[in-house]
BAVEXVEX-946142 format. One line per field, with one value per atom (N, C-alpha, C): atom name; y, z, x. Coordinates in nm, 3 decimals. Atoms other than C-alpha are relative to their C-alpha. Example, Ala and Ser with C-alpha at 12.3 -4.5 7.8 and 13.67 -1.06 7.14 Angstrom:
2
at = c(N; CA; C; N; CA; C)
y = c(-0.119; -0.450; 0.120; -0.119; -0.106; 0.109)
z = c(0.000; 0.780; 0.000; -0.006; 0.714; 0.073)
x = c(0.089; 1.230; 0.090; -0.082; 1.367; -0.077)
***
This chain:
235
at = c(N; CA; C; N; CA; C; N; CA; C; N; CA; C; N; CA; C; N; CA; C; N; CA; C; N; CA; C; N; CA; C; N; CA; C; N; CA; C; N; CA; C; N; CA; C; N; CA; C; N; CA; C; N; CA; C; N; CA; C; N; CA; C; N; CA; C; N; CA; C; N; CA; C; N; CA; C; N; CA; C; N; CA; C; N; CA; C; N; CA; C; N; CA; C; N; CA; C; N; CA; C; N; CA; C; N; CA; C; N; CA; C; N; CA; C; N; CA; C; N; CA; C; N; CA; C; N; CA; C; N; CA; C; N; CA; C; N; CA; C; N; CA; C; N; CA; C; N; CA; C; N; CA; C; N; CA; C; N; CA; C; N; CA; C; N; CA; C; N; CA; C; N; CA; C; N; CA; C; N; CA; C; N; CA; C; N; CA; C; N; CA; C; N; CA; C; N; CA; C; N; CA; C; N; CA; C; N; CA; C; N; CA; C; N; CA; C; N; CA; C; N; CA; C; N; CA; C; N; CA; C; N; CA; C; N; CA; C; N; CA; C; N; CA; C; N; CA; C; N; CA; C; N; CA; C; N; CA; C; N; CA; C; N; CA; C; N; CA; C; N; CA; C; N; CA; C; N; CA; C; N; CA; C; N; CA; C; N; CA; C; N; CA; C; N; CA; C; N; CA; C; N; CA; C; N; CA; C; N; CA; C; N; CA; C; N; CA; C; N; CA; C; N; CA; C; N; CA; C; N; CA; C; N; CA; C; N; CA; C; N; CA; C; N; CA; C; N; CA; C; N; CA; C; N; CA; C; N; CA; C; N; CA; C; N; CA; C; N; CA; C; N; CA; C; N; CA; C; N; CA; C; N; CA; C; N; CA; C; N; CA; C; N; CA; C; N; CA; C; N; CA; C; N; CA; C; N; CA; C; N; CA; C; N; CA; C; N; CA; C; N; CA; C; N; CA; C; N; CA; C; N; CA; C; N; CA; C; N; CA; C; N; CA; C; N; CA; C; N; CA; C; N; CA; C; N; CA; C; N; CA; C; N; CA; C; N; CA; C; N; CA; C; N; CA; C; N; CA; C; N; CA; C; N; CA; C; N; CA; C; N; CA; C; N; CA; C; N; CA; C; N; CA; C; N; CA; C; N; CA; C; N; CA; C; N; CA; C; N; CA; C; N; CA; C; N; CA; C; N; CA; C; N; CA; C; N; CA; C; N; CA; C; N; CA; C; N; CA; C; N; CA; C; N; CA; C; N; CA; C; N; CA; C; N; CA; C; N; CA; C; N; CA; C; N; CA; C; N; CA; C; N; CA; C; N; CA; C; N; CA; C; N; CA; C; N; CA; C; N; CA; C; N; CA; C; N; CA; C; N; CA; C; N; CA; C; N; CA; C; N; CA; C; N; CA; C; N; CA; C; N; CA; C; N; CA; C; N; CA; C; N; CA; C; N; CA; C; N; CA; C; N; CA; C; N; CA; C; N; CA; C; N; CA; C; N; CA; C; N; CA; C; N; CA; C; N; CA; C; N; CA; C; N; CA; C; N; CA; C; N; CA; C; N; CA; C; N; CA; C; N; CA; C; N; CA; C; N; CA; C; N; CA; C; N; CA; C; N; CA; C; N; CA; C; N; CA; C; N; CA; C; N; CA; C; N; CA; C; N; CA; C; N; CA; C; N; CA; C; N; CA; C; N; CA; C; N; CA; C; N; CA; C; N; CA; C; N; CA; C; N; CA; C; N; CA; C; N; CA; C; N; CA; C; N; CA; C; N; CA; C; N; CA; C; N; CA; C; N; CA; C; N; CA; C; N; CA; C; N; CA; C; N; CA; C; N; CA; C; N; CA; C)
y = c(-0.120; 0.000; 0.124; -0.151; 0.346; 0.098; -0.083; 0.581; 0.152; -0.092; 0.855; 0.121; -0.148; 1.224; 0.080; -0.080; 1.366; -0.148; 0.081; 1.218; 0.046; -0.123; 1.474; 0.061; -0.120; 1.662; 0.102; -0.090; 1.950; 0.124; -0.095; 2.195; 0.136; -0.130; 2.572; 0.057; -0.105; 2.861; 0.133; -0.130; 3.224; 0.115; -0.107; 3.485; 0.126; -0.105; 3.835; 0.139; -0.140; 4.202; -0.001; -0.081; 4.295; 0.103; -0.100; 4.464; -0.045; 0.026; 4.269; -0.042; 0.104; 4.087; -0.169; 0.170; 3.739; -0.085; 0.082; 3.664; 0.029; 0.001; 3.821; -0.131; 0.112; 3.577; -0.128; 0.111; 3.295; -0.040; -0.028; 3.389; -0.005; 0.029; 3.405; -0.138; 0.165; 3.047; -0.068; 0.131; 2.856; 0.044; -0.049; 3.105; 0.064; -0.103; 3.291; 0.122; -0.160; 3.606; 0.097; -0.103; 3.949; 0.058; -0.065; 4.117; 0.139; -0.169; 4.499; 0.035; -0.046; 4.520; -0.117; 0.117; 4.213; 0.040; -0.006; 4.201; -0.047; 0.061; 4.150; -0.120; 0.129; 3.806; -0.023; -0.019; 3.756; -0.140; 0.158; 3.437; -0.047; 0.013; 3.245; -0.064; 0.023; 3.132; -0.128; 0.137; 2.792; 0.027; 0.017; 2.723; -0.096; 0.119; 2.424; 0.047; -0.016; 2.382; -0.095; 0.141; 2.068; 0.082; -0.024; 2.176; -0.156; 0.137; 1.940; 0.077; -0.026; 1.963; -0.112; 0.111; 1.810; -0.062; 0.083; 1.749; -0.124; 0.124; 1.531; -0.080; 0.116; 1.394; -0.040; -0.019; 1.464; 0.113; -0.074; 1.623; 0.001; -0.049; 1.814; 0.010; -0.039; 1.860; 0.094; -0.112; 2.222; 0.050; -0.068; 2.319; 0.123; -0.208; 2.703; 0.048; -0.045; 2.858; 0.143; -0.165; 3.243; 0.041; -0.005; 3.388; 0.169; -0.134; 3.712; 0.063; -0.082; 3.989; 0.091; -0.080; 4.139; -0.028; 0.074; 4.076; -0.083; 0.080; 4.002; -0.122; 0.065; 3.740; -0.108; 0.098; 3.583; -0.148; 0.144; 3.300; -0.090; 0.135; 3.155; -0.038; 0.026; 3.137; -0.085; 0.057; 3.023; -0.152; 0.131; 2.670; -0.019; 0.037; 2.657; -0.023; -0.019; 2.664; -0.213; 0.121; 2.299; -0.103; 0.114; 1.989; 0.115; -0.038; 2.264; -0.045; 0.012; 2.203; 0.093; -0.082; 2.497; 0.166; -0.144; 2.910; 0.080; -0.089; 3.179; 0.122; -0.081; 3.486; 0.168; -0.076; 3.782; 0.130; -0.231; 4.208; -0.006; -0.043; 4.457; 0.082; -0.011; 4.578; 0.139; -0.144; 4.947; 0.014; -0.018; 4.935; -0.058; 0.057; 4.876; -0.029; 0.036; 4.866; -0.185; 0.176; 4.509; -0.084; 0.125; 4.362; 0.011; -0.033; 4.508; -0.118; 0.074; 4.320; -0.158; 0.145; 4.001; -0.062; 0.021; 3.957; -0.106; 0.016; 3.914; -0.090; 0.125; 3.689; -0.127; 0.072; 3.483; -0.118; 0.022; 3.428; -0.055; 0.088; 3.321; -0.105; 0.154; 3.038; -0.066; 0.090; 2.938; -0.066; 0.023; 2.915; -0.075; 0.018; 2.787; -0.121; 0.128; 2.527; -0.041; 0.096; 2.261; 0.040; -0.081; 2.365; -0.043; 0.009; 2.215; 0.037; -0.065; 2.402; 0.076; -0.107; 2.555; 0.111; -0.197; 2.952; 0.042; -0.065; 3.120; 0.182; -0.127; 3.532; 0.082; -0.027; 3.660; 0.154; -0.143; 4.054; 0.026; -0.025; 4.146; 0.145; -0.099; 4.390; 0.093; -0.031; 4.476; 0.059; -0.021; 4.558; 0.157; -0.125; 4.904; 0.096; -0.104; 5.045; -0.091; -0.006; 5.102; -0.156; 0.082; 4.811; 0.058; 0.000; 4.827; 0.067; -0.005; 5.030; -0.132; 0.070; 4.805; 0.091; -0.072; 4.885; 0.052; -0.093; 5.135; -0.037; 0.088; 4.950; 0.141; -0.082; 5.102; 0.071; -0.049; 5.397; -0.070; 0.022; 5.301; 0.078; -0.144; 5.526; 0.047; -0.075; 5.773; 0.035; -0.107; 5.903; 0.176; -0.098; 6.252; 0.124; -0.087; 6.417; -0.043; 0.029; 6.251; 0.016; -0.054; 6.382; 0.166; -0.101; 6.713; 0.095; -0.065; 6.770; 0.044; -0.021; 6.917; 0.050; 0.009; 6.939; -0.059; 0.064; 6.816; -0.092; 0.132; 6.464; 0.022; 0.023; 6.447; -0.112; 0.110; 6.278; -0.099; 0.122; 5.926; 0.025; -0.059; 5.931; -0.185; 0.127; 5.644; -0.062; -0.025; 5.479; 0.096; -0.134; 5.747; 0.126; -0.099; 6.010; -0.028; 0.038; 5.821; 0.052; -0.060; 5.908; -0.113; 0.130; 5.726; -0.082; 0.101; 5.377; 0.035; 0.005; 5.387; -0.119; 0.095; 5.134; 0.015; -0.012; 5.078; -0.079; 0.125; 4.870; 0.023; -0.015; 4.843; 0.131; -0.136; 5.188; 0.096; -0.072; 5.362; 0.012; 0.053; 5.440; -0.010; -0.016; 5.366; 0.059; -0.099; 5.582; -0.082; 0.054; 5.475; -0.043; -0.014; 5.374; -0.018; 0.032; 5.434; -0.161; 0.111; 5.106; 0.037; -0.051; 5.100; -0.100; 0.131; 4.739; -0.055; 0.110; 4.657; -0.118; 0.150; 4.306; -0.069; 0.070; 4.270; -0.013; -0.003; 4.385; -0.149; 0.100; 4.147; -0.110; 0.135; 3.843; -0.072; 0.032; 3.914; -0.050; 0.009; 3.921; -0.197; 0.088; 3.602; -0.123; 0.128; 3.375; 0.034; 0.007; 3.502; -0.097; 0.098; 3.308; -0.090; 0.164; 3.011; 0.020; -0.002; 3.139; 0.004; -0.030; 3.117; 0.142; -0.122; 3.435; 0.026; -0.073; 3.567; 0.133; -0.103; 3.886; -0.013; 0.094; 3.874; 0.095; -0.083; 4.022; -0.050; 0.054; 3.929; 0.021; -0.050; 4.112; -0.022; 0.077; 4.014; -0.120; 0.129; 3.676; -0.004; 0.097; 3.689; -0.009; 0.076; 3.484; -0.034; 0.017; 3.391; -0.193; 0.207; 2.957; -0.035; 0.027; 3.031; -0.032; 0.040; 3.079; -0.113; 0.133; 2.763; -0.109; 0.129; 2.538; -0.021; 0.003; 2.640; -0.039; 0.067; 2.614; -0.183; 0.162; 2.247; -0.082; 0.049; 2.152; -0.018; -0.018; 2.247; -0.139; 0.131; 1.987; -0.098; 0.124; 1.729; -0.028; 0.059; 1.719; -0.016; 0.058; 1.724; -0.170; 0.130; 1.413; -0.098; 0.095; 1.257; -0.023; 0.032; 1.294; -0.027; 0.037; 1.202; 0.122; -0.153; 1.588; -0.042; -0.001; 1.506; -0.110; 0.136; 1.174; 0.049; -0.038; 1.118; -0.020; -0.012; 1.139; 0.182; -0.080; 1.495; 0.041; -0.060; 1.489; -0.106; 0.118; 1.247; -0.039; 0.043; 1.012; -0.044)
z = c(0.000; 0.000; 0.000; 0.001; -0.098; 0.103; -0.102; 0.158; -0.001; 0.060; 0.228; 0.013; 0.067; 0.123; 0.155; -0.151; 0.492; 0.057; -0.136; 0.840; -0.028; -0.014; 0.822; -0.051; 0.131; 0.599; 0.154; -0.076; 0.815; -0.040; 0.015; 0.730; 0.091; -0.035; 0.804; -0.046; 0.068; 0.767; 0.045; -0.038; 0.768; -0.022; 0.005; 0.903; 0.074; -0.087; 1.024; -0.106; 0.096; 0.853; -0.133; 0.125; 0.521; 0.003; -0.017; 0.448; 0.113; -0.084; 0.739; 0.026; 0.055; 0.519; 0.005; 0.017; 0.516; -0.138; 0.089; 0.168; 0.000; 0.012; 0.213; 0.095; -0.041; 0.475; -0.042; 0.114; 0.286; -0.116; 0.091; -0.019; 0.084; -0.063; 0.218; 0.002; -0.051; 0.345; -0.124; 0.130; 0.008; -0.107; 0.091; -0.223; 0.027; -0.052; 0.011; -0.110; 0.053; -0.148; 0.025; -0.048; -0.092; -0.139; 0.138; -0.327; 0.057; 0.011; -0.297; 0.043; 0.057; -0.411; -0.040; 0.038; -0.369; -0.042; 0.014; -0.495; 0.130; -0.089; -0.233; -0.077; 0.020; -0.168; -0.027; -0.023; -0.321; 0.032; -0.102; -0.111; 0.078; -0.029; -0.030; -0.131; 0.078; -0.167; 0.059; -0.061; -0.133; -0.025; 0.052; -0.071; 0.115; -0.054; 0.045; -0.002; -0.068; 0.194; 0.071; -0.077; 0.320; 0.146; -0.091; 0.658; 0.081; -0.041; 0.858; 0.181; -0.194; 1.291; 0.006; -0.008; 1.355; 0.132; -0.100; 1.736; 0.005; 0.054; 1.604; -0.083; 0.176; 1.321; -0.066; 0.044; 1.139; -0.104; 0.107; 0.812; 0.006; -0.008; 0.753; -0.126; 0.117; 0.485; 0.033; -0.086; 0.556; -0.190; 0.097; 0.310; 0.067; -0.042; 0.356; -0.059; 0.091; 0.286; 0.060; -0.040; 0.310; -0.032; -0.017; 0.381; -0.033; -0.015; 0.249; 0.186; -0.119; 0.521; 0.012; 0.023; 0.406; 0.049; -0.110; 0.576; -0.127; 0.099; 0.210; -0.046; 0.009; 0.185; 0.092; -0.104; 0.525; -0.029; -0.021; 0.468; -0.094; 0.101; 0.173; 0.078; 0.029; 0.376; 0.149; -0.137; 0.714; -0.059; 0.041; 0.473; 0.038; -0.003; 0.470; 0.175; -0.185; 0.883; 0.025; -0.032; 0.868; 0.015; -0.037; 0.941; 0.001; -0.025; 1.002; 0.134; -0.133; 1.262; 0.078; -0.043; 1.262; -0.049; 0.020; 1.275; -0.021; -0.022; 1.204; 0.032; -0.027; 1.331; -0.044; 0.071; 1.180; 0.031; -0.048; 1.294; -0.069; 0.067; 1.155; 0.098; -0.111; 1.468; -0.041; 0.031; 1.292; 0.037; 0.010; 1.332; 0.095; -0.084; 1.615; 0.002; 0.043; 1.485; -0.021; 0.024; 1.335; 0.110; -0.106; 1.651; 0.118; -0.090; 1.826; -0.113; 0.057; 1.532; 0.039; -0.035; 1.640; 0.063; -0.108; 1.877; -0.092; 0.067; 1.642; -0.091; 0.078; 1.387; 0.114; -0.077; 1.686; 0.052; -0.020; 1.778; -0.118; 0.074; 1.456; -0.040; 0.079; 1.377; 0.165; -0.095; 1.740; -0.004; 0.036; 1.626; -0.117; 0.143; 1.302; -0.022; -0.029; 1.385; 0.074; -0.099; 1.529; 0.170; -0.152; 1.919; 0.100; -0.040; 1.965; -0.117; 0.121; 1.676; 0.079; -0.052; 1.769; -0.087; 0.088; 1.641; 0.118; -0.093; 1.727; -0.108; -0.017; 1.710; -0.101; 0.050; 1.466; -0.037; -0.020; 1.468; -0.111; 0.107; 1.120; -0.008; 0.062; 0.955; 0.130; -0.100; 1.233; -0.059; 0.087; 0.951; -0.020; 0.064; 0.927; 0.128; -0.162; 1.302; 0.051; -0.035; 1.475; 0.146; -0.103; 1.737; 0.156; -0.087; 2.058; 0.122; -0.104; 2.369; 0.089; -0.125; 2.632; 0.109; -0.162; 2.984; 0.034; -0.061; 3.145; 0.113; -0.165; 3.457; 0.076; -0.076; 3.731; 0.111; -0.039; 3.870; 0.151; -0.136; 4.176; 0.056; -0.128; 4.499; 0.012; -0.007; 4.547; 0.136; -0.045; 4.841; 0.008; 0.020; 4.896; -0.014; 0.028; 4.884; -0.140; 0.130; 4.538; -0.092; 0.111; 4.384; 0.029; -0.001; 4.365; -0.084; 0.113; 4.011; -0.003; 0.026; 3.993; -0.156; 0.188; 3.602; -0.020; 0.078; 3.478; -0.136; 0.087; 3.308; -0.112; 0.148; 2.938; 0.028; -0.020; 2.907; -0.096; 0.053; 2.769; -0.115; 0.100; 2.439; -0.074; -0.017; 2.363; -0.132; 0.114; 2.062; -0.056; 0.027; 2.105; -0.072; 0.034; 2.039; -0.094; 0.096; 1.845; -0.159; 0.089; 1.517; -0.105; 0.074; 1.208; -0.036; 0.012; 1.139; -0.169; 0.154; 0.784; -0.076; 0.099; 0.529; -0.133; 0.123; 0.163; -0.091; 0.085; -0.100; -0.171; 0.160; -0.493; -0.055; 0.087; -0.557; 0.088; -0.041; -0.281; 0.180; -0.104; 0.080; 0.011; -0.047; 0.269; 0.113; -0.150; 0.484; 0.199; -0.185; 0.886; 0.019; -0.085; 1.112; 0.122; -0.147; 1.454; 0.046; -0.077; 1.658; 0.067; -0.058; 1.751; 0.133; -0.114; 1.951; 0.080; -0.073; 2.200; -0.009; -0.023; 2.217; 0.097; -0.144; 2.571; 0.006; -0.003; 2.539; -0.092; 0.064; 2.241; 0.080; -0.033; 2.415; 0.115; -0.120; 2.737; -0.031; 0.098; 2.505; -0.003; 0.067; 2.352; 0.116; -0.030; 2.653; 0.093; -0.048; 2.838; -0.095; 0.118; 2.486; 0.038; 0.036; 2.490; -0.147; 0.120; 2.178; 0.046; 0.060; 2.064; -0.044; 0.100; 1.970; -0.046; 0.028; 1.769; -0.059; 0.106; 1.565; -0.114; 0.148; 1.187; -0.069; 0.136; 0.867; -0.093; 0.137; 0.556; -0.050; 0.067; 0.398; -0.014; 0.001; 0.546; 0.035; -0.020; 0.658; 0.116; -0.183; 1.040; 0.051; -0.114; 1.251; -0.092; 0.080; 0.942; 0.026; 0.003; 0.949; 0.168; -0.165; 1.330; 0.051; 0.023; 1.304; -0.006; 0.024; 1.154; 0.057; -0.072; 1.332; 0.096; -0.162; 1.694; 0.006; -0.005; 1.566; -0.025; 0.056; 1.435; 0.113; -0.139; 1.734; 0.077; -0.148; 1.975; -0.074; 0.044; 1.713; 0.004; -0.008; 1.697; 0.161; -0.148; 2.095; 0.015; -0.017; 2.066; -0.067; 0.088; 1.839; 0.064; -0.116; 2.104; 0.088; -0.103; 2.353; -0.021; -0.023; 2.194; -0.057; 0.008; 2.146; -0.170; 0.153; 1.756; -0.019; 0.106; 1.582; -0.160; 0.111; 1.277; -0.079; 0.142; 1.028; -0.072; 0.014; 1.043; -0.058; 0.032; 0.996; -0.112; 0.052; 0.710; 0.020; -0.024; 0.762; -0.141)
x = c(0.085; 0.000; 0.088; -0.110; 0.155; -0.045; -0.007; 0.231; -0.070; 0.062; -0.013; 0.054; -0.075; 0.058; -0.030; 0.077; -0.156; -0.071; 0.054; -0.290; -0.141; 0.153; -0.607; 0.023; 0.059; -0.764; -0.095; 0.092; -0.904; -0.073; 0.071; -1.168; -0.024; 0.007; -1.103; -0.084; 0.057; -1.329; 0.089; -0.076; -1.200; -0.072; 0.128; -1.420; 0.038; -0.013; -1.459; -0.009; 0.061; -1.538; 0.048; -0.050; -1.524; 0.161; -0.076; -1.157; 0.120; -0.098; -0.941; 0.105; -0.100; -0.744; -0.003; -0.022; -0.870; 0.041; -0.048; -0.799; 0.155; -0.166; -0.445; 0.022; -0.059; -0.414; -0.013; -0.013; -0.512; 0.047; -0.157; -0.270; 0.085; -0.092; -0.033; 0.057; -0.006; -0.045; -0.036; -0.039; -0.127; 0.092; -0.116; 0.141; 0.049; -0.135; 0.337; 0.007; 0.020; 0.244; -0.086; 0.065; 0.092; -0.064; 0.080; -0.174; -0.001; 0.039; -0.173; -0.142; 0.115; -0.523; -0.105; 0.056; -0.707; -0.193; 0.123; -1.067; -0.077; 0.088; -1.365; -0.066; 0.097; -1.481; -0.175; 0.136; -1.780; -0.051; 0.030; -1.954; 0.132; -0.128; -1.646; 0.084; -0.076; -1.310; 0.083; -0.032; -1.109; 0.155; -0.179; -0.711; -0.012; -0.088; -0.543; 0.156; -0.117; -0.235; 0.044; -0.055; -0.041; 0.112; -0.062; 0.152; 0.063; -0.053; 0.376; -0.017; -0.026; 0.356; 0.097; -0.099; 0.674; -0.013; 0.017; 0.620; -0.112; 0.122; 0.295; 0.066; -0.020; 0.481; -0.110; 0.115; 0.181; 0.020; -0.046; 0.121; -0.152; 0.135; -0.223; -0.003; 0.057; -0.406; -0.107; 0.079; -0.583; -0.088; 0.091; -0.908; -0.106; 0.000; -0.964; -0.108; 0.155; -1.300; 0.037; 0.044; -1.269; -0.105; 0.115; -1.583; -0.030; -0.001; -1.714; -0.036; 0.039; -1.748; -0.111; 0.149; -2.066; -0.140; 0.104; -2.432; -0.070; 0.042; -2.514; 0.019; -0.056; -2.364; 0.004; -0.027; -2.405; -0.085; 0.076; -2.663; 0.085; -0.083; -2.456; 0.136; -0.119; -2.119; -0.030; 0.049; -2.308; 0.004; -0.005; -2.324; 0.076; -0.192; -1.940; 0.046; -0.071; -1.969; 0.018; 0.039; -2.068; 0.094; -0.181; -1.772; 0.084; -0.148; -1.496; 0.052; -0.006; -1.333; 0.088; -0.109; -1.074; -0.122; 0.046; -1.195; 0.144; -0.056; -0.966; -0.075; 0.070; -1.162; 0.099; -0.068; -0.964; -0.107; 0.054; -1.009; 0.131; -0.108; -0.799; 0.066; -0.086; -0.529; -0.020; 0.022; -0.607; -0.116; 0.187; -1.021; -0.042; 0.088; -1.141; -0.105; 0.075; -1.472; 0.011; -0.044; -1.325; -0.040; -0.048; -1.235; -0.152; 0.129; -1.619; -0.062; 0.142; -1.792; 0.084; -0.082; -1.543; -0.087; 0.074; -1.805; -0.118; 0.137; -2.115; 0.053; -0.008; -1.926; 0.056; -0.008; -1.778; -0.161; 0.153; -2.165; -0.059; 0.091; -2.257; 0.067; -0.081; -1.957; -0.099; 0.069; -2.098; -0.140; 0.131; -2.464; 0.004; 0.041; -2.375; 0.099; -0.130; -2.039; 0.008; -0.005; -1.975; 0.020; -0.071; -1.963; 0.146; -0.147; -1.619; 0.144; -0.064; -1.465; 0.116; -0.093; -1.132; 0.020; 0.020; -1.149; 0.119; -0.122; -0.833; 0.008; 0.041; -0.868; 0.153; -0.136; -0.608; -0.017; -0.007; -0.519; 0.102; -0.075; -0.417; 0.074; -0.068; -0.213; 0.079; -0.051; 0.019; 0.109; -0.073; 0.261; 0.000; 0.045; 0.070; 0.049; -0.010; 0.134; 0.143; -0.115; 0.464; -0.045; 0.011; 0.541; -0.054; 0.081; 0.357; 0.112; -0.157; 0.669; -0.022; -0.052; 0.781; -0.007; 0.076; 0.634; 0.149; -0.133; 0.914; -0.020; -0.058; 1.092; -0.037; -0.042; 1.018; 0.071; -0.126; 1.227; 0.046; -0.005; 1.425; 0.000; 0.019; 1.416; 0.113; -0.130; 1.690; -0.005; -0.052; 1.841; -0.093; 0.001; 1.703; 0.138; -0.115; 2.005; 0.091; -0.042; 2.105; -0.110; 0.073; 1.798; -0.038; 0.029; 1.869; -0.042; 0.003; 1.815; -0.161; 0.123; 1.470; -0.063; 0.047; 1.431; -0.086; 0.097; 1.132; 0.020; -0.088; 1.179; -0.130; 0.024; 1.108; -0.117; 0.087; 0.765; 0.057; -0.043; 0.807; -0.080; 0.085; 0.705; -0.038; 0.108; 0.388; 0.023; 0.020; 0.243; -0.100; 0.115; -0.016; 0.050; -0.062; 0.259; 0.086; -0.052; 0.498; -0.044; -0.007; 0.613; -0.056; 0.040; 0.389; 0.084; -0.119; 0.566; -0.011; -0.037; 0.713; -0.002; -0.028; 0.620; -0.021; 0.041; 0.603; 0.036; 0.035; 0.530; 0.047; -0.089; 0.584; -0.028; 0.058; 0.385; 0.101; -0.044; 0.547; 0.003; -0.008; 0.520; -0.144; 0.158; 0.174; -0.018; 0.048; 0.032; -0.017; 0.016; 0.067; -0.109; 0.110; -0.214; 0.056; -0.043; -0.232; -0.044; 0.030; -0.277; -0.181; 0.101; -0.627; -0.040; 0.062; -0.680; 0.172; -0.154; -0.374; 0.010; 0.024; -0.288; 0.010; 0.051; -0.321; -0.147; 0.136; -0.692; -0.033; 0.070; -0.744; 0.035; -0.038; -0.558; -0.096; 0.090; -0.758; -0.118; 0.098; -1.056; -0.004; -0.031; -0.957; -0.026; 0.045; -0.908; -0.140; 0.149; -1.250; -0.090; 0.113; -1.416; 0.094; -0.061; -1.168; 0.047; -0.061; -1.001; 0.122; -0.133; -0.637; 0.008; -0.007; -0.495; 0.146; -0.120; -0.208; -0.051; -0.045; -0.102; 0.096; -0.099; 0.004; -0.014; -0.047; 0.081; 0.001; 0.001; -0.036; 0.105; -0.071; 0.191; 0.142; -0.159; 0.527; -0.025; 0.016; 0.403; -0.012; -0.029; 0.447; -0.093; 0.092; 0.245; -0.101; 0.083; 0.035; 0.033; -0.045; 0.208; -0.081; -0.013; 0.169; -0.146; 0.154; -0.226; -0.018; 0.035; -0.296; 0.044; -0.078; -0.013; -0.054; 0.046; -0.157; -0.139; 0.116; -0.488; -0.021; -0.040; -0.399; -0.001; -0.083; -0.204; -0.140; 0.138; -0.537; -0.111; 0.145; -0.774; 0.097; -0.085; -0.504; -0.033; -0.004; -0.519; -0.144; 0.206; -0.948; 0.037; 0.031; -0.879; 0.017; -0.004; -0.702; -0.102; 0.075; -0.892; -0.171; 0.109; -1.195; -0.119; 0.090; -1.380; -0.039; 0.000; -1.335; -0.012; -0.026; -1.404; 0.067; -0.058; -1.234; -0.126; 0.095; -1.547; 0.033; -0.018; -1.481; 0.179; -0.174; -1.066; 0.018; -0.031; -1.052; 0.143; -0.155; -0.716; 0.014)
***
């Protein structure tokens, strides 16, 4: 008998607003490439993708339904909720709006997928806003007689104040965004539901493999233990 190509075939959907980048992230992961200017999904769209989890020694076979983000659209992509067993839930780390409606599509993969579906909370385009400061240690105590300098200390300067981050692409540069959703808020967010969460970048790739592996990893351990039969993961 010839040796097979994947362990499981697993069914992803990929949901969340119009505009957040879910098809960048799904180019990403089946052709490692970035579109500028991708067209809106109209219903959904399909990509596969073989991944390997080496601590499983397991090789996936991942089928990707991106889902428009429109309300028009919702009853046809609510089909596609059915055997997945993986969510990516996708806001845009600029729009907070995004990551408020996270709520309302969260609520409908739950109403509409399997209720042991692992959905892990992914915070796109992080690519667009300067990195997040590092909490400032705090000062130690002086002596009063070694703080005699009474100068008024230079406020610390935030990402609120910070200078726009600089990026740019094949046309030229792109305009900044401020940070709108921290990723302590989202993470906190994240495990109150029982989601996974990262932050990613279509665009340069990071934390885009990382999405899907962690989400993998979490149904591989349902499979064990039983949460998942395999009718749903074909072997």
């Amino acid at each position: 008998m010839a040796d097979i190509s994947w362990h499981y075939v697993l069914k992803f959907i990929i949901t969340g607003d119009a505009a957040v980048g879910k098809s960048s992230l799904l180019i990403r992961l089946t052709d490692q490439r970035f579109l500028t200017n991708p067209d809106p999904t109209l219903g959904v769209e399909f990509g596969s993708k073989l991944i390997t989890i080496p601590e499983e020694d397991k090789v996936i076979k991942l089928q990707c339904w991106d889902t428009a983000g429109t309300e028009s659209f919702r009853s046809i992509t609510r089909s596609y909720y059915r055997g997945a067993a993986g969510c990516l839930l996708v806001y845009d780390v600029t729009s907070r709006q995004s990551f408020l409606n996270a709520r309302t599509w969260l609520a409908d993969v739950r109403a509409h997928a399997d209720p042991h579906l692992t959905c892990i909370l992914v915070g796109n385009k992080i690519d667009l806003c300067p990195p997040e400061p590092e909490p400032e240690p705090a000062p130690e105590s002086m002596p009063e007689s070694e703080s005699s300098d009474t100068t008024a200390p230079r406020p610390l300067e935030t990402s609120a104040s910070a200078p726009p981050h600089s990026t740019h692409d094949a046309f030229g540069p792109v305009p900044a965004r401020r940070r709108q959703v921290p990723a302590a808020e989202a993470a906190a967010w994240a495990r109150e539901e029982g989601l996974l969460f990262v932050e990613a970048s279509a665009k340069s790739g990071s934390g885009v493999d990382r999405a899907f592996e962690d989400a993998c990893r979490d149904i591989l351990d349902k499979i064990r233990r039983g949460v998942f039969d395999d009718e749903r993961v074909s072997v």
